[in-house]
C-alpha positions in Angstrom: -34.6 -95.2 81.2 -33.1 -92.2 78.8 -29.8 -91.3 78.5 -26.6 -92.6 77.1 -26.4 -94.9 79.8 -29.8 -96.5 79.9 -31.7 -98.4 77.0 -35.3 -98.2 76.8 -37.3 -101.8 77.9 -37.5 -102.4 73.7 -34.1 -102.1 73.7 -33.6 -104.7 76.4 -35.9 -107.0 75.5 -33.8 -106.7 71.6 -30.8 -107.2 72.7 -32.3 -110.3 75.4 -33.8 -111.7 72.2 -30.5 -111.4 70.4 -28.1 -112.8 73.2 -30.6 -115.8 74.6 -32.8 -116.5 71.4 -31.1 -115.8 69.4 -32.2 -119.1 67.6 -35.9 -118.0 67.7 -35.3 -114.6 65.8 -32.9 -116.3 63.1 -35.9 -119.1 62.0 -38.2 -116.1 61.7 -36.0 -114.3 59.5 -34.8 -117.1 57.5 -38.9 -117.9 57.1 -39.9 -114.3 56.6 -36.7 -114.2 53.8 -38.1 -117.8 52.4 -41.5 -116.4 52.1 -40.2 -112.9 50.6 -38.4 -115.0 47.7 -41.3 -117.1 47.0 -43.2 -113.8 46.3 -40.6 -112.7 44.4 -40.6 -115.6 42.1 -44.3 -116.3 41.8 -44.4 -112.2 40.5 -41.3 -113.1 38.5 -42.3 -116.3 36.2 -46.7 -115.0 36.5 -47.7 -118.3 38.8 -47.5 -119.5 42.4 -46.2 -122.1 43.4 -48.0 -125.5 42.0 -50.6 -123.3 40.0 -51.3 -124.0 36.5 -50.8 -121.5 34.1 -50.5 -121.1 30.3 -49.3 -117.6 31.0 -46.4 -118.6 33.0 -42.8 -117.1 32.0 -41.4 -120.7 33.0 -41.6 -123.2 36.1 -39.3 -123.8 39.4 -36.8 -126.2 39.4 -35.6 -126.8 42.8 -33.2 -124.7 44.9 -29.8 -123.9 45.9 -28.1 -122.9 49.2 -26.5 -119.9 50.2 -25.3 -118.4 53.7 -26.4 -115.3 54.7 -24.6 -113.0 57.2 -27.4 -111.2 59.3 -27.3 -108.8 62.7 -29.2 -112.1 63.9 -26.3 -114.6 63.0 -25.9 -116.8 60.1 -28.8 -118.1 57.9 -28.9 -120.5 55.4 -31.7 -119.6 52.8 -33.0 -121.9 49.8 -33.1 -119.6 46.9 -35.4 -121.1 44.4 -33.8 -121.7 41.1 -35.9 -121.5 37.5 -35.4 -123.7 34.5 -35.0 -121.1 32.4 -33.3 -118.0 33.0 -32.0 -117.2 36.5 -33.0 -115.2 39.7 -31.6 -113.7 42.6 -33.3 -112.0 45.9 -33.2 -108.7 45.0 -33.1 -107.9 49.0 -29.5 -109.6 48.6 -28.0 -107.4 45.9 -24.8 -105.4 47.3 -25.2 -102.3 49.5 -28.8 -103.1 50.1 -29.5 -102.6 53.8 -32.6 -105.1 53.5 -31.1 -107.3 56.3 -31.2 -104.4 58.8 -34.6 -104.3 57.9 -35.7 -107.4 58.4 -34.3 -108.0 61.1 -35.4 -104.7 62.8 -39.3 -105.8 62.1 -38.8 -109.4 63.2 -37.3 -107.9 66.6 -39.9 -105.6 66.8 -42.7 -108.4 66.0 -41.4 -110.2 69.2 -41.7 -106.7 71.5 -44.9 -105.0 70.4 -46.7 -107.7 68.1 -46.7 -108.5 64.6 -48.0 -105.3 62.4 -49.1 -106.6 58.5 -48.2 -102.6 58.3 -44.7 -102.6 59.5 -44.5 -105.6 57.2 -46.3 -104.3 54.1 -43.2 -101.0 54.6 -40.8 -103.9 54.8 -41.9 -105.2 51.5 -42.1 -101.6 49.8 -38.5 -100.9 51.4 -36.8 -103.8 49.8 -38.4 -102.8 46.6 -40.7 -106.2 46.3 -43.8 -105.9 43.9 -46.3 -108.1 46.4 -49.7 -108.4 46.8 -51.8 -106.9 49.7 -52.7 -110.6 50.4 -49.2 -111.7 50.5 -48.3 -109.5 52.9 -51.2 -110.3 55.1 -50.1 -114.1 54.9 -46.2 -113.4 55.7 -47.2 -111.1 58.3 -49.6 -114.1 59.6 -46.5 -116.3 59.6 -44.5 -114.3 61.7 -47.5 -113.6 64.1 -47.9 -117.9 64.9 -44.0 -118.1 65.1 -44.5 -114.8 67.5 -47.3 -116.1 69.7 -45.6 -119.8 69.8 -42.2 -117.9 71.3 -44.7 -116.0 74.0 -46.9 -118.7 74.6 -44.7 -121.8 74.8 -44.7 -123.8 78.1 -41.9 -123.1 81.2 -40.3 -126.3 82.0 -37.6 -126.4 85.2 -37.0 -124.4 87.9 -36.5 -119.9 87.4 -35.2 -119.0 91.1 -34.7 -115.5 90.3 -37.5 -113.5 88.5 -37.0 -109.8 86.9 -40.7 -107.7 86.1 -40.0 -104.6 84.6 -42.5 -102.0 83.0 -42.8 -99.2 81.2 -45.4 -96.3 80.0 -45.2 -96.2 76.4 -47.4 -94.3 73.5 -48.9 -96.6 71.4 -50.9 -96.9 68.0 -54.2 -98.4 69.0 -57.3 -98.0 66.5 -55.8 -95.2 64.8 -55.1 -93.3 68.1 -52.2 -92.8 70.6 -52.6 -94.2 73.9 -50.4 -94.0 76.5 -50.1 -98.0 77.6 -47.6 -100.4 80.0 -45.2 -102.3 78.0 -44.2 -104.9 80.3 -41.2 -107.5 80.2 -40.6 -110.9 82.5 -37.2 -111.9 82.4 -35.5 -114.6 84.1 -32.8 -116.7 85.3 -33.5 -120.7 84.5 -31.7 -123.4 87.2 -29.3 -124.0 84.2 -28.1 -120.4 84.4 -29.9 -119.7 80.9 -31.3 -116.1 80.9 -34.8 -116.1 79.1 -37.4 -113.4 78.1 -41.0 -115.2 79.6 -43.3 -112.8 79.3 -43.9 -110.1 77.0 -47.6 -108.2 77.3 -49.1 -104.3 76.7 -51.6 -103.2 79.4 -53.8 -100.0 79.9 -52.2 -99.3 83.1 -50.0 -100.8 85.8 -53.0 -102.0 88.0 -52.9 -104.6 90.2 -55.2 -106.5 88.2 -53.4 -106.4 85.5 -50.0 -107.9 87.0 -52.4 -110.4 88.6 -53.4 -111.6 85.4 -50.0 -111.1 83.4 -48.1 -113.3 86.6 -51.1 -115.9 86.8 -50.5 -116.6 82.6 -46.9 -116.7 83.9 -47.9 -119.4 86.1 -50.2 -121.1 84.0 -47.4 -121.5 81.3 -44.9 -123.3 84.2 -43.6 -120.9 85.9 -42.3 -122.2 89.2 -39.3 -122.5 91.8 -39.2 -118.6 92.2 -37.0 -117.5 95.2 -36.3 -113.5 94.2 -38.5 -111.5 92.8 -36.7 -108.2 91.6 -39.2 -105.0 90.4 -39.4 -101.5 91.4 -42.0 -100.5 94.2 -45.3 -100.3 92.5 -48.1 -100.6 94.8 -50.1 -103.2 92.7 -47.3 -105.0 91.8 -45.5 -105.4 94.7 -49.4 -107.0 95.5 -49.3 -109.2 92.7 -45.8 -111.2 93.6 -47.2 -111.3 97.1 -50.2 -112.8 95.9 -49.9 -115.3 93.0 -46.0 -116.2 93.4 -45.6 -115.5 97.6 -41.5 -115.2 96.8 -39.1 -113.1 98.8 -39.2 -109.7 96.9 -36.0 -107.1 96.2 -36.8 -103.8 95.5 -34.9 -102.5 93.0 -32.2 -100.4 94.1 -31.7 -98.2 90.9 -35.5 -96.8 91.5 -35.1 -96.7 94.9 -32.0 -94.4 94.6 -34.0 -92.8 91.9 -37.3 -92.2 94.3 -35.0 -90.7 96.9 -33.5 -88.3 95.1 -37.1 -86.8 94.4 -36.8 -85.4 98.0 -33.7 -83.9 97.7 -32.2 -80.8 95.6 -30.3 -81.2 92.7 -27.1 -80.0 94.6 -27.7 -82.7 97.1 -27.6 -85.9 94.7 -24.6 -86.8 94.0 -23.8 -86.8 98.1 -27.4 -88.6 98.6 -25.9 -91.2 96.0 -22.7 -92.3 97.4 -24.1 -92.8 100.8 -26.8 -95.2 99.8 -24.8 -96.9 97.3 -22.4 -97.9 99.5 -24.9 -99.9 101.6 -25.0 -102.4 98.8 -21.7 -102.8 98.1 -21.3 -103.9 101.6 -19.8 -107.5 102.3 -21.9 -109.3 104.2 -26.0 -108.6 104.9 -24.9 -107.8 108.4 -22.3 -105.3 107.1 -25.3 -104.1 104.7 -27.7 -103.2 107.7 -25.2 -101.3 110.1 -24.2 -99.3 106.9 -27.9 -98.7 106.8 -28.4 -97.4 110.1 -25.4 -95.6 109.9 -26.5 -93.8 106.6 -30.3 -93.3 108.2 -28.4 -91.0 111.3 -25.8 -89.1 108.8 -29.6 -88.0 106.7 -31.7 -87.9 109.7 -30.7 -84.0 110.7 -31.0 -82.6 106.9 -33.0 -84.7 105.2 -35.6 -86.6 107.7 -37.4 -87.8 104.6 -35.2 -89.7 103.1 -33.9 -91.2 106.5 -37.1 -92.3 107.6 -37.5 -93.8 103.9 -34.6 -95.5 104.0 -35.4 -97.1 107.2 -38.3 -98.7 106.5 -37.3 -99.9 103.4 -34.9 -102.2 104.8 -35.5 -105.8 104.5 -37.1 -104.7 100.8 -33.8 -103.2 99.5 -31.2 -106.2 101.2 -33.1 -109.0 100.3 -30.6 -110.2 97.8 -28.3 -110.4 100.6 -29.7 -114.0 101.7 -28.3 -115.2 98.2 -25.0 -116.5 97.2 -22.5 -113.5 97.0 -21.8 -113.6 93.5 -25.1 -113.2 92.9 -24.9 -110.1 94.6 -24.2 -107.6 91.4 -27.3 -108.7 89.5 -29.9 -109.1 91.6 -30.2 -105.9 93.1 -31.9 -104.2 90.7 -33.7 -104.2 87.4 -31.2 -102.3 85.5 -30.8 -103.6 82.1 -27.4 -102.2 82.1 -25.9 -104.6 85.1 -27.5 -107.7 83.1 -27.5 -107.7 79.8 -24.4 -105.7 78.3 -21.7 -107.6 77.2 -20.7 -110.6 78.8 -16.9 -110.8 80.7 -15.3 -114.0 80.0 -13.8 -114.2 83.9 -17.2 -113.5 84.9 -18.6 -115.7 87.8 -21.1 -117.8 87.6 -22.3 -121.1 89.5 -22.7 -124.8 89.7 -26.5 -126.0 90.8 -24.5 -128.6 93.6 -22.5 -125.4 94.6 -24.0 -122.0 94.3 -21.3 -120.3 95.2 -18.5 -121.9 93.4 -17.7 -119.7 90.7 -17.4 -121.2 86.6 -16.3 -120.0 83.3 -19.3 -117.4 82.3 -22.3 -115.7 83.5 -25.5 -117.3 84.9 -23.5 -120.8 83.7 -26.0 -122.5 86.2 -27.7 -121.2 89.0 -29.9 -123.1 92.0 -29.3 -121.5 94.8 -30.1 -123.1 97.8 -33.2 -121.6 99.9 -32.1 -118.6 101.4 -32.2 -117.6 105.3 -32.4 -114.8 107.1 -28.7 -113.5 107.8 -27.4 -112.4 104.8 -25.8 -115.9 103.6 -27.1 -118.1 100.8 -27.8 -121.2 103.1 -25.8 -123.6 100.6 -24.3 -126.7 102.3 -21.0 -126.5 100.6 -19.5 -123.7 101.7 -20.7 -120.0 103.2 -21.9 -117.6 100.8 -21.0 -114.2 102.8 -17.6 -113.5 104.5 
C-alpha cells in the first residue's frame, strides 16, 4: 500500500486507534505521563514515593490538575506538587515536542507491541534522568494496558468483518525478519467501527489465520455475515473454515492482480472497465456488466477474461447487502474506510438497514442477505 494515496496497515490501524479508541490510547498516555512525572519527582526530591529517607530534598504534598492538549485528545494529568519548592514536567515546557512522542510510542505499543527500548528512547528524548528499572516498569504498564485492549472479550453481534495483512521487516532477536503484520477490523451491530485483532506471524499460512480467527472466536466474535480480505489461498481457507461467512474478495487487489497480466499501456483501459462493474446499481446490473466486460477482454486479453469470469460471485458478494453499504464493503482499502468522516454520509438503523441516518456506520444489522443482489430487509428493498 505505498504511494500518496495509500497508507501502510500501521497507518491504518493508527488512525483506527485514534478515530474509534480513541479513549484507550488517551488512558495510556495520561498513565505513561503519570508514571513519567513520578520518576521525575522521585529523581527530583532523592526518594520514591512512601520511602523513608534522611537524604530526601523534601516530601510530596498532593497534586494539582492541569489539561493537556495531545494528538490523542485532551488529558487531564495530576502533577504532583512538593512542600517545598516547586516542580513542573519538564516534558511540558514550551516548544517541547514530548507529546508527539508519546503519543507516537503509545500508538506504536498498540500495532507492533510494547518495546522497554522504544520506551527507554522516549525517556532519553524528553530529557528524563530515569533508571533502567523504571523504564522496564513503565514500559510493563503500557504492555498490561496493551494486552488488556487486544485481549478483551467481543460482546454483540460484527456482521461485517475486514482481515487485512501485510509483509513487514521486523526486529526479532537482534535480526530482521521479514513477518505478517496482520489487522481485524470490524463493523459492530451499533455501527461502531473497532480494531479486534492485532497479531505478527512468520508467514500468511493457513495455519496461522486458523489460529489468529479461532482467538477471534474464542474472544466473542460472532454474527459475521461478510467477510472482506484479498484472495490468499490459506486465508480465504481459514474464513471458510472457522467463521463459514459469505466472503467478498476485495476488489482493490483484484484490480491490482489483473493488471499483472496486462502491459502497462493497457491499465488504465483494463481499470475503467472492471470498475464499472461495481458501481453498477443493482447485483443484476453488476453481473450483465460482468459478462459484458469478460467478451470486450476475451479477444486481447483471454487471461484476464477467463479470470474475471470465474471470479464472479467472490467479487459481487457485497451486492446481497443493503445498498449503502455498497461503497465500503467492497474492498479492504483503508482509504474508502477510514479517511475522514462526511457529515451527510449514510448510515443505518438496526430495524431498517437501509434507511439512511446522520453519520457513518451509525448502526448497522443488516438483515441476512439472499441471493439476488438485495439486502433481504423487511422494510423496504435494498437495490433498485
Amino acid at each position: 500500500m505505498a504511494g500518496r494515496d495509500r497508507m501502510t496497515i500501521e497507518e491504518v490501524v493508527r488512525q483506527v486507534l485514534r478515530d474509534e479508541h480513541g479513549d484507550v490510547i488517551r488512558e495510556s498516555v495520561r498513565a505513561v505521563a503519570q508514571e513519567l512525572m513520578q520518576a521525575e519527582v522521585s529523581e527530583l526530591i532523592g526518594a520514591e514515593h512512601g520511602e523513608r529517607t534522611e537524604d530526601r530534598a523534601t516530601h510530596r504534598n498532593g497534586y494539582r490538575p492541569r489539561r493537556w492538549d495531545t494528538r490523542a485528545g485532551e488529558i487531564e494529568l495530576q502533577i504532583p506538587k512538593l512542600r517545598q519548592g516547586s516542580y513542573f514536567p519538564s516534558f511540558l515546557q514550551p516548544r517541547k515536542r514530548s507529546e508527539q512522542a508519546l503519543v507516537s510510542v503509545v500508538q506504536q505499543a498498540y500495532v507492533c507491541g510494547v518495546s522497554t527500548r522504544r520506551v527507554d528512547q522516549l525517556v532519553e528524548s524528553l530529557g528524563l534522568r530515569i533508571s533502567k528499572s523504571e523504564v522496564s516498569r513503565i514500559a510493563g504498564l503500557l504492555d498490561e494496558q496493551v494486552r488488556a485492549f487486544r485481549e478483551r472479550p467481543l460482546e454483540g453481534r460484527y456482521p461485517y468483518l475486514f482481515v487485512d495483512a501485510k509483509i513487514e521487516k521486523v526486529r526479532d532477536g537482534g535480526r530482521v525478519q521479514r513477518k505478517c503484520v496482520v489487522v481485524a477490523h470490524a463493523v459492530h451491530e451499533t455501527g461502531r467501527r473497532e480494531i479486534i485483532g492485532l497479531d505478527v506471524g512468520e508467514a500468511e499460512t493457513e495455519a496461522f489465520w486458523t489460529e489468529f480467527l479461532r482467538s477471534l472466536v474464542a474472544r466473542g466474535l460472532l454474527g459475521v455475515q461478510l467477510a472482506i480480505s484479498d484472495a490468499h489461498p490459506g486465508l480465504k481457507a481459514a474464513l471458510a473454515t472457522v467463521l463459514g461467512a459469505p466472503w467478498q474478495r476485495c476488489t482493490v487487489h483484484f484490480l491490482r492482480d489483473l493488471r499483472g497480466h496486462a502491459r502497462k499501456d493497457q491499465h488504465d483501459a483494463l481499470g475503467a472497465v472492471i470498475r464499472q462493474i461495481f458501481t453498477a446499481s443493482s447485483g443484476d446490473e453488476a453481473r450483465s456488466r460482468l459478462g459484458d466486460a469478460v467478451a470486450q477482454l476475451e479477444p486481447r486479453l483471454p487471461k484476464i477474461a477467463a479470470l474475471l469470469e470465474e471470479a464472479e460471485d467472490d467479487v459481487l458478494a457485497f451486492y446481497a447487502f443493503p445498498a449503502e453499504h455498497w461503497p465500503k464493503l467492497r474492498s479492504t482499502n483503508p482509504l474508502e474506510r477510514f479517511t475522514a468522516r462526511s457529515a451527510d454520509a449514510p448510515t443505518w438503523s438496526a430495524s431498517s438497514p437501509t434507511t439512511p441516518r446522520s453519520s457513518a456506520w451509525s448502526r448497522c444489522s443488516p438483515s441476512r442477505p439472499t441471493t439476488n443482489g438485495s439486502s433481504g430487509a423487511a422494510t423496504s428493498a435494498a437495490v433498485p
